[in-house]
C-alpha positions as CSV (number, residue, x, y, z in Angstrom):
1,X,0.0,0.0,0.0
2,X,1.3,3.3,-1.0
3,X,2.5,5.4,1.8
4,X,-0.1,8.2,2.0
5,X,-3.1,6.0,1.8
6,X,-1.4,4.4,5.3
7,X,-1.9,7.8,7.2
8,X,-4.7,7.2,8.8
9,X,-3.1,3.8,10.2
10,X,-0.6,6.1,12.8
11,X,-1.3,4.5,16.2
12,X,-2.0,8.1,17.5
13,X,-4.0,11.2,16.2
14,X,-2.3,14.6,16.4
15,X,-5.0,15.8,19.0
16,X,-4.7,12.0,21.0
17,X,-0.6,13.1,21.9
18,X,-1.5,16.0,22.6
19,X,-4.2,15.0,25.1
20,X,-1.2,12.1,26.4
21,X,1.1,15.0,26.8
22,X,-1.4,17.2,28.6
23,X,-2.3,14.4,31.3
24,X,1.5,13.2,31.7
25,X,2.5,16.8,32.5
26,X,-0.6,17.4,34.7
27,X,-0.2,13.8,36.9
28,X,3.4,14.8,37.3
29,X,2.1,18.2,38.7
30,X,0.3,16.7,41.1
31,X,-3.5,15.5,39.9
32,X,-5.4,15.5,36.5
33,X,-8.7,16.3,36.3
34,X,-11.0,16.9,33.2
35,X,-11.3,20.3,34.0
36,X,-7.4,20.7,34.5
37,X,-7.3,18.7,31.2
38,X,-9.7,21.0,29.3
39,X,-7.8,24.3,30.9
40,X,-4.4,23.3,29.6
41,X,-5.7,22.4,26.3
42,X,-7.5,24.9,26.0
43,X,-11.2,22.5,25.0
44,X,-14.4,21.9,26.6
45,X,-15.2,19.2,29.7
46,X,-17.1,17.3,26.8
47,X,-14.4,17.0,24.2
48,X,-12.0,15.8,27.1
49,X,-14.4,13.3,28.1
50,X,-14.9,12.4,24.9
51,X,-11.6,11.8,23.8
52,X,-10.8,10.2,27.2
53,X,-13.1,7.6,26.0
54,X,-11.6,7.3,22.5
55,X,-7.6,6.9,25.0
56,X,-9.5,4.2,27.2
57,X,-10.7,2.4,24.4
58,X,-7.3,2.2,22.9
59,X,-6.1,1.2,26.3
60,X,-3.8,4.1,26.6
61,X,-5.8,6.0,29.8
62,X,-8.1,5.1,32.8
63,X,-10.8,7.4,34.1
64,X,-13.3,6.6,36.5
65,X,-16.4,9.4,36.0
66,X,-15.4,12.6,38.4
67,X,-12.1,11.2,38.8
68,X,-8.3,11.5,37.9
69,X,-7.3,10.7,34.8
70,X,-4.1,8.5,34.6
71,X,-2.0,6.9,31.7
72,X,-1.6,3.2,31.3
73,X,1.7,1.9,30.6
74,X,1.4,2.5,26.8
75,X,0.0,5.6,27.4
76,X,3.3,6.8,29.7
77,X,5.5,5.2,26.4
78,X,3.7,7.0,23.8
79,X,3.2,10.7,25.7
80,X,7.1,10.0,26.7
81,X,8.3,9.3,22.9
82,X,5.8,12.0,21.4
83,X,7.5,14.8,23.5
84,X,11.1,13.5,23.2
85,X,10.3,13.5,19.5
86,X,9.1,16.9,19.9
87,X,12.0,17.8,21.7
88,X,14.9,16.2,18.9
89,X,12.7,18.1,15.9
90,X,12.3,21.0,17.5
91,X,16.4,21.0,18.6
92,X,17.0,19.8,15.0
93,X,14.7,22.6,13.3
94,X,16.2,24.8,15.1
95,X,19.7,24.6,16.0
96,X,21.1,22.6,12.8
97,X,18.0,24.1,10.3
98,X,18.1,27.6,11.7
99,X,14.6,28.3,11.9
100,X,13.3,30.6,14.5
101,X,12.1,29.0,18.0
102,X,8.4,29.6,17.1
103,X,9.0,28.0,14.2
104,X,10.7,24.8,15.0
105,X,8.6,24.8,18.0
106,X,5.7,25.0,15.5
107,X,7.1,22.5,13.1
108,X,8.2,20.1,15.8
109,X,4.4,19.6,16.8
110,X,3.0,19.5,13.8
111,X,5.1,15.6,13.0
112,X,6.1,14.7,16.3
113,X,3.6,11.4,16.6
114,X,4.4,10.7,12.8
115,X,8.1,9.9,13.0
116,X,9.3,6.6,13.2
117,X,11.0,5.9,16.3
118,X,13.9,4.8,14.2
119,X,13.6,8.7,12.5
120,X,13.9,9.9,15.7
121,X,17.1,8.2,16.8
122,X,19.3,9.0,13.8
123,X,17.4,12.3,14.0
124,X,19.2,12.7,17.6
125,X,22.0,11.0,16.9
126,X,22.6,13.7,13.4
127,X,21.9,16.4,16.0
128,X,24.1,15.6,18.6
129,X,27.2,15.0,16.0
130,X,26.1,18.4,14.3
131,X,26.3,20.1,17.7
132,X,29.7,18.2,18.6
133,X,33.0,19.8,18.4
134,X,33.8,17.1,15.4
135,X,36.2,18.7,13.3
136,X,33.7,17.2,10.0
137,X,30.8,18.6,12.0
138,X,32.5,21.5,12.5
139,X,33.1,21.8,8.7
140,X,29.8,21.3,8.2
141,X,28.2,23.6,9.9
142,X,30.5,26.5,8.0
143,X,29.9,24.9,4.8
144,X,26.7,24.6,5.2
145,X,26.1,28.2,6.6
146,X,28.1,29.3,3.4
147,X,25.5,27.0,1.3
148,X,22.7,28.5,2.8
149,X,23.9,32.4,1.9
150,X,24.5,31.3,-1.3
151,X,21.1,29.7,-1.8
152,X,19.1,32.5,0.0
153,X,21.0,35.3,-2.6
154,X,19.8,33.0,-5.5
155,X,23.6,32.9,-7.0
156,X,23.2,28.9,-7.0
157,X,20.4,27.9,-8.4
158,X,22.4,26.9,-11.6
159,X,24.3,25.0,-9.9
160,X,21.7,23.5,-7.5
161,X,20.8,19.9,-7.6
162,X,17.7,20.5,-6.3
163,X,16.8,23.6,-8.1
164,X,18.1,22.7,-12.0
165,X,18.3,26.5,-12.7
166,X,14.9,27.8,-11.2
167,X,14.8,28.4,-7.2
168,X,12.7,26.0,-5.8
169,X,12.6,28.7,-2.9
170,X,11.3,31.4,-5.1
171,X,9.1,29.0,-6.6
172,X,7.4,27.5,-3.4
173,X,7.4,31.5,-2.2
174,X,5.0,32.3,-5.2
175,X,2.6,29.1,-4.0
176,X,2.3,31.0,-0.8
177,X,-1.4,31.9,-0.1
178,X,-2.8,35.0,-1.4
179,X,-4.2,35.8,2.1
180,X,-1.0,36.1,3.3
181,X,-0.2,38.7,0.6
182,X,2.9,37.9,0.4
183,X,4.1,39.0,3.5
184,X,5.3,35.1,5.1
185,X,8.9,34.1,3.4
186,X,10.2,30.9,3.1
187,X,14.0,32.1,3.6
């Protein structure tokens, strides 16, 4: 089966880590509640409760009516590994991509219950040698700084084996909404 037709098959929803993230941070704060749920998240008391019944039936949360909520075991795995993935993207976006915090931050969330767990260990392991004071990660990051300058003044798009001559930059720049009007930039 082709890769985007198996979307749907992800073990977890973007909304469901979310909700596993919310109730691992709130349990190690102390209690969670559906109303402490709904105020971190931001939701109503009914979708909690409704999605708490979606993470019981899963068997990833318990929750006895006017109770705390609490993980299971797989729940505890899965919140854990969505927020360390979120944590390796967002480090990775940011630090070796360059983006802005909001933006890796942003980014980060938006994949972090998609990626593979082996993803997200050569994802940490690339970051952690790009950070290191390797002398090839060292001349990585400078060429690669150099590379980006280049490719953000256009002067390589010739050259680009990406790009074959027309900016694929520029070009995803003019797909940018019209709502926008023009003012978000991809560089």
């Amino acid at each position: 089966m082709e890769t985007w037709k198996r979307f749907h098959e992800k073990q977890l929803t973007h909304s469901m880590a979310h909700y596993l993230q919310a109730i691992a941070s709130l349990t190690r704060a102390g209690g969670t509640s559906v109303s402490a749920i709904a105020e971190r998240l931001g939701v109503s008391k009914a979708g909690v409760t409704s999605m708490l019944r979606s993470l019981t039936t899963r068997g990833l949360a318990k929750h006895e009516p006017y109770g705390d909520v609490t993980l299971t075991v797989e729940g505890q795995r899965l919140a854990a590994r969505t927020e360390r993935s979120r944590d390796v993207l967002t480090e990775f976006f940011g630090e070796i991509l360059g983006l802005d915090p909001a933006t890796a931050e942003e980014d980060a969330c938006m994949i972090e219950h998609l990626v593979s767990p082996d993803s997200m260990v050569r994802f940490l392991r690339l970051t952690a040698f790009l950070r290191s004071d390797h002398p090839t990660a060292e001349r990585f990051r400078e060429a690669f700084r150099e590379y980006q300058n280049a490719c953000e003044s256009g002067t390589e798009s010739a050259h680009c084996p990406v790009c074959h001559g027309r900016c694929l930059r520029v070009a995803l720049e003019e797909l940018i909404d019209p709502v926008d009007g023009g003012k978000e930039s991809l560089s």
